[in-house]
N, C-alpha and C positions, 0 to 999 in steps of 0.2 A: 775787434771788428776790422776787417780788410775787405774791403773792395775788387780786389786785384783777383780774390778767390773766386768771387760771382761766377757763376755761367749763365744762371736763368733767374726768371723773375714770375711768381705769383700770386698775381693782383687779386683782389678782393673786388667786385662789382659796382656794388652800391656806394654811394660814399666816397668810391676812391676812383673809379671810372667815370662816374656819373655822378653826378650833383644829390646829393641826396633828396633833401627838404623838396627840391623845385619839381625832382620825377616822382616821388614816389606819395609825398603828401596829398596830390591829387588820387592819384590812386588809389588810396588808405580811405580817403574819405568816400570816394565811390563804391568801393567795395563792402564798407561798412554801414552806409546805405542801403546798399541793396539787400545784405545780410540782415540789418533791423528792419527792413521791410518799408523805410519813409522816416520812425521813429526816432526823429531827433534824440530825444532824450537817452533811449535805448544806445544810441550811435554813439552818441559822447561817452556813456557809458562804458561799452566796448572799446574806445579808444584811449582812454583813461587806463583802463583795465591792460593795455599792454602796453601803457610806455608814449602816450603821446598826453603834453602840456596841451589842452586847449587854449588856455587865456595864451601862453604866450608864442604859441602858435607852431611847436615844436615838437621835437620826437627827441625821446632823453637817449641820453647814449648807454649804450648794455642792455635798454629796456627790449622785449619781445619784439618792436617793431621796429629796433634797429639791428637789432644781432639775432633775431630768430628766423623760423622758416616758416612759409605757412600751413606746416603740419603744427606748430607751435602756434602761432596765431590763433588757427581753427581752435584747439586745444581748451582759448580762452573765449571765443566769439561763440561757439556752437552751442553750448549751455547756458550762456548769454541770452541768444535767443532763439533756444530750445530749439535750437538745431541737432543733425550727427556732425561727429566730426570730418569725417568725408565727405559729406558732400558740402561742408562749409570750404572744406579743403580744396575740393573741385573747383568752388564756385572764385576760391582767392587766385587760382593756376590761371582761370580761365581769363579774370579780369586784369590781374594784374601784366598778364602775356599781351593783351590788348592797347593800341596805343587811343583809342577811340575814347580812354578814362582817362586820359593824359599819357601829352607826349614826354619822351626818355629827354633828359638834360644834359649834355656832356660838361664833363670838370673842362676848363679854360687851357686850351692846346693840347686836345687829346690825343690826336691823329697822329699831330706831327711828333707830339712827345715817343707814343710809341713808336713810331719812324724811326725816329732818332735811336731811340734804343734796340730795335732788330736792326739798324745800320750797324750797331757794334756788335754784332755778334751775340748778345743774347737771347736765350730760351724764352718764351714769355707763355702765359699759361694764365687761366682766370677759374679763383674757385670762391661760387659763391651759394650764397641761401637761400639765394632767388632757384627757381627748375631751373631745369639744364635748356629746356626751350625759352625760357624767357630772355637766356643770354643773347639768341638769335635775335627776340622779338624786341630790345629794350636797345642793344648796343649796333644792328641790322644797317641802319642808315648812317654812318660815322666814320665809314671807311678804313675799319681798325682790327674787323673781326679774322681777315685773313691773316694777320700775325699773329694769333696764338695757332701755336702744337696741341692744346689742352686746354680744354673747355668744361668745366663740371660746376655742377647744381648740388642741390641736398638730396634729389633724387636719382643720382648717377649712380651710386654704388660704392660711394667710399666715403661714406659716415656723412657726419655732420660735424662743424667748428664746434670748440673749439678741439677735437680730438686733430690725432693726425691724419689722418686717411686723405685726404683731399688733395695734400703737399706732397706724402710718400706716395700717390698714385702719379704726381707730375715727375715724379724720379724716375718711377718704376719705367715710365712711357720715353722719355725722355734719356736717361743711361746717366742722370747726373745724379750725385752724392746730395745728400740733404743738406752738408755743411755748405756746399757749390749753390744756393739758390738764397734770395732775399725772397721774404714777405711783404707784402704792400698790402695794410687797409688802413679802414677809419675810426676801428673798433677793436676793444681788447682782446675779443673772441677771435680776431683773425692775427693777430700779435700770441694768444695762446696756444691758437694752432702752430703757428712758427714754431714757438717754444718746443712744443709738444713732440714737433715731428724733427729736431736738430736741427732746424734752418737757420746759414751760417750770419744771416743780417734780417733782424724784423722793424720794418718804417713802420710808423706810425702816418697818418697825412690827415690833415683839418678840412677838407670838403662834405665831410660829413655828418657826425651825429657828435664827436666827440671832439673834449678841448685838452690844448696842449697838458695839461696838470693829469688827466687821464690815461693817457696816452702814455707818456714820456716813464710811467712807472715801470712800463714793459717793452718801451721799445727802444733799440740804440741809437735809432733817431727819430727824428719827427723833423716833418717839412710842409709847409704850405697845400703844397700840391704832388703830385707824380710829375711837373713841367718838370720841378727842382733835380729828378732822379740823373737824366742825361748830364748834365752838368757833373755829376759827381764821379762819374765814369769818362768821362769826356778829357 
């Protein structure tokens, strides 16, 4: 692992930009609401069904609702309640791009963290499993969006985690080597993608769904947050 190689950086969204539990569990529950139609029971149902602990009020990490998209979500909600899959799919785009279901949370010194980091010279880029518009509509107010080069959804056109496509599209666009770029997320899936596509440093970071023991399997570091990242380049 060198540091010194770095040129750019490919953060992960959820989880690692933004607080997970606090932006998106309101959301989950709105959305899965509206999907069962009022039916509690249905709801819990569905959110069980991809990865969320009711009693202790959490979202498991690797489960559908931390590391999937909601074409996967729909996948498990639509037959649930005897929905299509599309338009269960429509209707998660629709809500979840929405801040009216709850507002986006940032992880603790976002802005400035990124600051810090396009001060040094590096690439930054965000790919995540959220759409490509909800990156607009989730990270919009935060003052951060104009430092990425590279913005991509699970609907842009270059796969889904944990393949490569996502990372070798921030190459292609960008003119750096895959070994030249870190990974940043809060889940394996985006630690795989790393793998997957030769990226030359994959973080791990705990604002999100997953703990240090999960993490640390795949990644050559793991840190609190993305604050920690400037300091190591620094």
């Amino acid at each position: 692992m060198s540091l010194a190689t770095i040129k750019g950086i490919v953060f992960d969204k959820d989880g690692t930009l933004l607080d997970f539990h606090a932006t998106w569990v309101p959301r989950a529950k709105a959305a899965v609401m509206a999907i069962a139609k009022g039916d509690q029971a249905l709801a819990h149902t569905m959110l069980r069904a991809t990865g969320y602990d009711v009693e202790q009020a959490r979202v498991i990490g690797g489960s559908i609702l931390a590391a999937g998209n909601n074409h996967d979500i729909a996948q498990v909600w639509a037959p649930l309640g005897n929905q299509s899959v599309p338009e269960v799919e429509q209707q998660l785009n629709d809500i979840f791009a929405d801040e009216q279901y709850g507002a986006s949370v940032p992880v603790k010194n976002l802005a400035s963290s990124l600051h810090k980091l396009a001060d040094l010279g590096l690439v930054l880029g965000i790919a995540t499993m959220d759409s490509e518009a909800g990156i607009d509509a989730t990270l919009g107010n935060f003052n951060c969006l104009h430092l990425f080069d590279y913005k991509v959804g699970y609907d842009s056109g270059h796969g889904s985690k944990p393949g490569p496509g996502m990372v070798l599209g921030f190459c292609q666009q960008t003119g750096l080597k895959p070994e030249q770029v870190m990974v940043v997320g809060d889940n394996t899936h985006d630690l795989h993608m790393g793998k997957s596509a030769g990226a030359g440093i994959n973080v791990g970071v705990l604002t999100g769904t997953s703990h240090t023991a999960e993490l640390e399997v795949d990644a050559d570091l793991v840190l609190a947050s993305i604050a920690d990242l400037p300091g190591l380049f620094g």
